[in-house]
C-alpha positions as MATLAB code, in Angstrom:
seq = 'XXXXXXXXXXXXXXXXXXXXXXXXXXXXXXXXXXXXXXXXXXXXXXXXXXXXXXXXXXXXXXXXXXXXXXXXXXXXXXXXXXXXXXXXXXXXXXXXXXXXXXXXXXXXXXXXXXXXXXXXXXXXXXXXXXXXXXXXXXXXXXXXXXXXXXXXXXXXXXXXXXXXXXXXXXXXXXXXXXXXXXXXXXXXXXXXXXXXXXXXXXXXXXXXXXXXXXXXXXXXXXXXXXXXXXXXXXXXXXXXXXXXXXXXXXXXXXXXXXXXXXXXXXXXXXXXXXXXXXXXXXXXXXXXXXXXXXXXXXXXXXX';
ca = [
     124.138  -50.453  -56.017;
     123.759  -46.586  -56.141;
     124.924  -44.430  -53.824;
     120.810  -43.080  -53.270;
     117.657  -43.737  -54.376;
     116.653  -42.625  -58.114;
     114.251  -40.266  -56.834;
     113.861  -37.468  -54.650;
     111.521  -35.978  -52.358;
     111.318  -32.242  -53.739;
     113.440  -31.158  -50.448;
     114.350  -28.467  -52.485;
     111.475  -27.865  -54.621;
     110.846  -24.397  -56.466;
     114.595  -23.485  -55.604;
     117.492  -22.221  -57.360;
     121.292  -23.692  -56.778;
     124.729  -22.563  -57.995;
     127.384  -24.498  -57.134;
     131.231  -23.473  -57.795;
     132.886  -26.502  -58.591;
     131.741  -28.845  -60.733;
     134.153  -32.334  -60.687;
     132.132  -35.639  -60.669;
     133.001  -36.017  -57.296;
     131.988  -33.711  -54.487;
     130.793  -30.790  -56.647;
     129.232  -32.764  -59.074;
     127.332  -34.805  -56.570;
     125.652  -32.041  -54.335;
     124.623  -30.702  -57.819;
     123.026  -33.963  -58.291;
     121.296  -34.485  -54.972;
     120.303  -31.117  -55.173;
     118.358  -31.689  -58.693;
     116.834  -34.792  -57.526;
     115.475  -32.872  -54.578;
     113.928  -30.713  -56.654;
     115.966  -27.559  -57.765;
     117.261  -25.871  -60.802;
     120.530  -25.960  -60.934;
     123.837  -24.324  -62.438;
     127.305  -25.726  -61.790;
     130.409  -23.321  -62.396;
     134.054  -25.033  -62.638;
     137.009  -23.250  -64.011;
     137.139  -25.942  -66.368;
     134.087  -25.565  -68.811;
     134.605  -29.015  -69.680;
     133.754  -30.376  -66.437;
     131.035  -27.964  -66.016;
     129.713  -29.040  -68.725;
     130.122  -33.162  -68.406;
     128.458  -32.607  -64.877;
     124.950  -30.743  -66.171;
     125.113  -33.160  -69.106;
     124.966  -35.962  -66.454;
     122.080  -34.476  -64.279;
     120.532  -33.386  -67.711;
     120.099  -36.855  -68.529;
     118.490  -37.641  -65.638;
     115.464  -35.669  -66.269;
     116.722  -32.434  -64.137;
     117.357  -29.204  -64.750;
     120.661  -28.087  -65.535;
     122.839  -25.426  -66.725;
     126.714  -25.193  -66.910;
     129.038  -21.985  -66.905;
     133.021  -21.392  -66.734;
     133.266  -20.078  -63.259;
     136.564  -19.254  -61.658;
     135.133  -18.273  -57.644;
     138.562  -16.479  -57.229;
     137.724  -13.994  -59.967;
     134.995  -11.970  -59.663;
     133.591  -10.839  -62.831;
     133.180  -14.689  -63.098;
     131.529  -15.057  -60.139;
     129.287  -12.280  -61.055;
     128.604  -13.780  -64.369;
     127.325  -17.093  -63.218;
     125.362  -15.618  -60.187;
     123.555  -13.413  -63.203;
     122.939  -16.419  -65.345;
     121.253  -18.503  -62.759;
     119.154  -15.769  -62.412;
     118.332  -14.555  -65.752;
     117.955  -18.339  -66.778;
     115.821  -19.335  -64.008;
     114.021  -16.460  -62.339;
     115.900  -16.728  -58.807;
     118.935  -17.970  -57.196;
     118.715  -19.412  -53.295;
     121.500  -21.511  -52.782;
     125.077  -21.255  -53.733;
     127.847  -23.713  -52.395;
     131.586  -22.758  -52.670;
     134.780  -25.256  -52.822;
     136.988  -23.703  -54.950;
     140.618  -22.108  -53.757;
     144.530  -23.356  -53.643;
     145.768  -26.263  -52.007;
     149.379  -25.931  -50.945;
     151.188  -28.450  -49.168;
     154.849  -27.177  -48.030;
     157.103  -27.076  -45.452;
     157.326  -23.885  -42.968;
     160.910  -23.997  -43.847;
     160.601  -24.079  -47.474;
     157.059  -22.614  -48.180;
     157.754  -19.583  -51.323;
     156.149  -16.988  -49.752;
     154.251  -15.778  -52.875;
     152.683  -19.222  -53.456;
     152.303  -19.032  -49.794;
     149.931  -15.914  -50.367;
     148.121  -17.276  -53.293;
     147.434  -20.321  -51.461;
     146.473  -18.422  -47.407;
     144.115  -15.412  -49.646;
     142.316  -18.144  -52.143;
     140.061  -20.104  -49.670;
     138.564  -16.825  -47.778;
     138.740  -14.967  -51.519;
     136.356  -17.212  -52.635;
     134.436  -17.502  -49.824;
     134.029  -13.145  -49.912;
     133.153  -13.350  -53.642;
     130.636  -16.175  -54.090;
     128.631  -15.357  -50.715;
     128.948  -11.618  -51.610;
     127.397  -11.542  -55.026;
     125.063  -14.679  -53.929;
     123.852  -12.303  -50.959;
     123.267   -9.734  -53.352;
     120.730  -11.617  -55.022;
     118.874  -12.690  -52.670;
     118.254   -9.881  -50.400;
     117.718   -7.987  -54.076;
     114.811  -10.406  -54.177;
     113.885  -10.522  -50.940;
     113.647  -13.838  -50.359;
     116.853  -15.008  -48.092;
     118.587  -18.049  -49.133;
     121.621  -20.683  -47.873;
     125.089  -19.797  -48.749;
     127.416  -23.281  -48.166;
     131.308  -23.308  -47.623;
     133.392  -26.550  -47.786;
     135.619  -26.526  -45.329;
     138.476  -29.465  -43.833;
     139.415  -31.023  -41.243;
     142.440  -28.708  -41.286;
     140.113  -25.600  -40.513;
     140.045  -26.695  -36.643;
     143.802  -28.496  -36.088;
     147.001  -27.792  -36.708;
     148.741  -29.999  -39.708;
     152.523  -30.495  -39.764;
     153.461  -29.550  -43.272;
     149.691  -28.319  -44.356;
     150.326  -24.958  -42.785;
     149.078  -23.121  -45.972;
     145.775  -24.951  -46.204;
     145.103  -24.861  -43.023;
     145.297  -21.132  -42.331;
     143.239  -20.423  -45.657;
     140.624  -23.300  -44.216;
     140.900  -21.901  -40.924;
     140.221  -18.389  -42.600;
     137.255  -18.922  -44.457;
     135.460  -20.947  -41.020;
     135.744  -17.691  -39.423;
     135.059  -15.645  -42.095;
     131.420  -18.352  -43.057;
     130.552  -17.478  -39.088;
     131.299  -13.624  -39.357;
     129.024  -13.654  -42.750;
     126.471  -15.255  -40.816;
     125.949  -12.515  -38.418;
     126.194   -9.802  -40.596;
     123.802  -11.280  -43.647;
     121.348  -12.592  -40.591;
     119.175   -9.491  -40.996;
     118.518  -10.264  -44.627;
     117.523  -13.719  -43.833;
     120.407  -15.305  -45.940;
     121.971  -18.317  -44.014;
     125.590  -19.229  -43.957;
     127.041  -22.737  -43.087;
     129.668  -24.766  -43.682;
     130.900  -28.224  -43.899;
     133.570  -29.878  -42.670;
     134.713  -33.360  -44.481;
     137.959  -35.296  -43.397;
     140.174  -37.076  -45.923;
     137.428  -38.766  -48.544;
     136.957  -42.112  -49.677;
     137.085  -40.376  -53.752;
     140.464  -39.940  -52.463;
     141.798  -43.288  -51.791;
     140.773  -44.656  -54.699;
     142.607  -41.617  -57.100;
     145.573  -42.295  -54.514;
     145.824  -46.195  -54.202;
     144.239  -47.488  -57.857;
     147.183  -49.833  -58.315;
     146.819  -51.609  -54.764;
     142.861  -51.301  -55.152;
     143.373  -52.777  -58.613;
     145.534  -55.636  -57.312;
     144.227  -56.311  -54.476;
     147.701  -55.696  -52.845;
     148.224  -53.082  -50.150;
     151.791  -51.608  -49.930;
     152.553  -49.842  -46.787;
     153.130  -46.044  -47.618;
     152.873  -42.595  -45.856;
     150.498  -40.384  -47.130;
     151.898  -37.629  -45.003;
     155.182  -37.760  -43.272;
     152.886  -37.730  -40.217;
     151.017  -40.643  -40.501;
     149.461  -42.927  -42.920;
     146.008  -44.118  -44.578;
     146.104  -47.121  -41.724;
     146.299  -44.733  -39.380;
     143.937  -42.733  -40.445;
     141.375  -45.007  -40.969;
     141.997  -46.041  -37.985;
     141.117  -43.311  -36.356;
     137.896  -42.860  -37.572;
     134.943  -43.791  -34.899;
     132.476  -45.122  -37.763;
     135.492  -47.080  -39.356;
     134.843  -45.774  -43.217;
     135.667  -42.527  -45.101;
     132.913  -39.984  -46.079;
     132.130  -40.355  -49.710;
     130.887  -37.523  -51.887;
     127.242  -38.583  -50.617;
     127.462  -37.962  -47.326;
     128.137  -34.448  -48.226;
     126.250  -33.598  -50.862;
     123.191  -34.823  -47.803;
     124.578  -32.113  -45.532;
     124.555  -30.313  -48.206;
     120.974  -31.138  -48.975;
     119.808  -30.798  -45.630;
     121.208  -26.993  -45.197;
     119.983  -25.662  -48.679;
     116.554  -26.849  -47.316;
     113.566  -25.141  -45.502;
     114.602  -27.939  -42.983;
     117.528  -25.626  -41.405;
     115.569  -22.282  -41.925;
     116.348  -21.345  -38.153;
     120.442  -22.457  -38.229;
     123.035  -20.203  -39.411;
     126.896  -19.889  -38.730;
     126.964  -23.606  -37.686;
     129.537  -26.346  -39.205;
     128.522  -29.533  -40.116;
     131.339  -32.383  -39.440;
     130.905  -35.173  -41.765;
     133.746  -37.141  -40.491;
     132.852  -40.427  -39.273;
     133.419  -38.991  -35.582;
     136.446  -38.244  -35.992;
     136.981  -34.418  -34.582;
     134.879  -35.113  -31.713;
     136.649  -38.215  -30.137;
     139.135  -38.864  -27.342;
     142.369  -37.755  -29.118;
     144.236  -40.674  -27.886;
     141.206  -43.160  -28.920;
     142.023  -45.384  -31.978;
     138.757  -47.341  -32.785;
     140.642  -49.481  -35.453;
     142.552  -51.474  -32.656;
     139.389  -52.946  -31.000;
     137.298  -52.864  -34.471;
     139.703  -54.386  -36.622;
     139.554  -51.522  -39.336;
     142.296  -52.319  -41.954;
     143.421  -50.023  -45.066;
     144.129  -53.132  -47.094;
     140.479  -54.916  -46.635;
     139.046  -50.931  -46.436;
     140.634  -50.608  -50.464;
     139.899  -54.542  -51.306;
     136.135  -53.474  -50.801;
     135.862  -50.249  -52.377;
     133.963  -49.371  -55.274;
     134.361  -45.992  -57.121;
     131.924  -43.819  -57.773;
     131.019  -40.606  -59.748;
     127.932  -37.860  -59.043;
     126.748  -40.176  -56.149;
     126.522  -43.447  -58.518;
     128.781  -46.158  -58.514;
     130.674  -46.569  -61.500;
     132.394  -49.691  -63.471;
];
């Protein structure tokens, strides 16, 4: 069964979308929703190969697409694919940003120049990508939606995740200061805030999945999948779907009067009791959760 239905409802109509990473997953699905709502669209990964798989995939759909090599922490590249959306399709009004360095590392231990790779590459990309993408649009004079993918580490602290966390935490602040100060110009900025994904488990746990066999194991020395699950007031993961909806839904004329906002997409899980875990009353269970799951690339479920 597919993640959506085959067709859209031209949500996004008439528009133009970059998107800066471009992995059949996440990136590769909001480029996909995005098409079938209607828009033009370019995807950018650092790997041309990827880019490339993804537009081939939406191209074969019967949508528009275009793929570039697009680092978003380099900004002649950034430049470069913000020019060829427009010279390729007249306009560019929405560009959505997930690129930058995850580093997981002890306080302790952290090497402090992979430390400031990993802190500067979140907010770097966030400063290029809306910066040349604002360009644009007030250049055309037509406004647009600039989207930031954020984590649930932008708004707690993480034992262990201190890096990520303070570059997620980072570009938050820095998507709400861009809203006020691009407001005038009528370009949006938002961002959206995912928790550990279902894309994940399956990349993490493919032998148990495979068997059918669960094998207790941390996934940080925190805590682990069980717990996190657990934890989670709907009882499932976000998959790449529910985001690349948000994503949908922000990019449209539907949120032309919301800016500097953050969209959770997290099952309820930021905004419940802290002490509250849903999974003891519910039942919620890693090893049925993985028994159950089915993979699924660009928003389609896959063999």
């Amino acid at each position: 069964m597919s993640e959506m239905p085959n067709r859209g409802t031209g949500r996004l109509a008439g528009k133009v979308a970059l998107i800066f990473g471009a992995g059949p997953n996440v990136g590769g699905t909001v480029a996909h929703f995005m098409a079938r709502e209607g828009a033009r669209v370019v995807v950018a990964d650092i790997n041309e190969c990827v880019a490339n798989e993804t537009a081939a995939f939406i191209q074969q759909r019967g949508y528009e697409a275009s793929a570039v090599r697009g680092d978003a922490l380099v900004e002649a590249e950034v430049e470069g694919a913000t020019k060829l959306a427009q010279d390729r399709y007249g306009r560019l009004d929405i560009v959505m940003n997930m690129a930058g360095t995850v580093l997981f590392s002890s306080i302790l231990d952290t090497d402090v120049e992979e430390w400031r790779r990993a802190v500067i590459s979140f907010p770097t990309a966030g400063l290029l990508t809306t910066r040349h993408a604002a360009r644009a649009m007030i250049a055309a004079g037509h406004g647009g939606s600039i989207i930031h993918l954020l984590s649930t580490t932008a708004h707690f602290g993480q034992a262990e995740a201190t890096a990520y966390a303070t570059a997620k935490a980072g570009l938050l602040n820095f998507t709400r200061s861009a809203a006020m100060e691009l407001a005038e110009h009528g370009v949006r900025v938002n961002s959206i805030t995912p928790c550990s994904m279902e894309h994940q488990l399956w990349t993490n746990m493919k032998a148990e999945a495979e068997s059918g066999h669960y094998e207790p194991r941390k996934a940080q020395p925190q805590y682990s999948r069980d717990d996190y699950l657990k934890n989670i007031p709907l009882g499932r993961f976000p998959r790449a779907a529910d985001v690349a909806w948000a994503a949908v839904f922000l990019a449209s004329d539907e949120t032309g009067c919301v800016t500097g906002i953050d969209i959770p997409v997290d099952g309820g899980l930021r905004h419940k009791y802290p002490t509250w875990r849903p999974g003891d009353t519910t039942g919620a269970n890693i090893h049925d959760y993985i028994s159950g799951l089915k993979r699924t690339a660009f928003g389609e479920e896959i063999d």
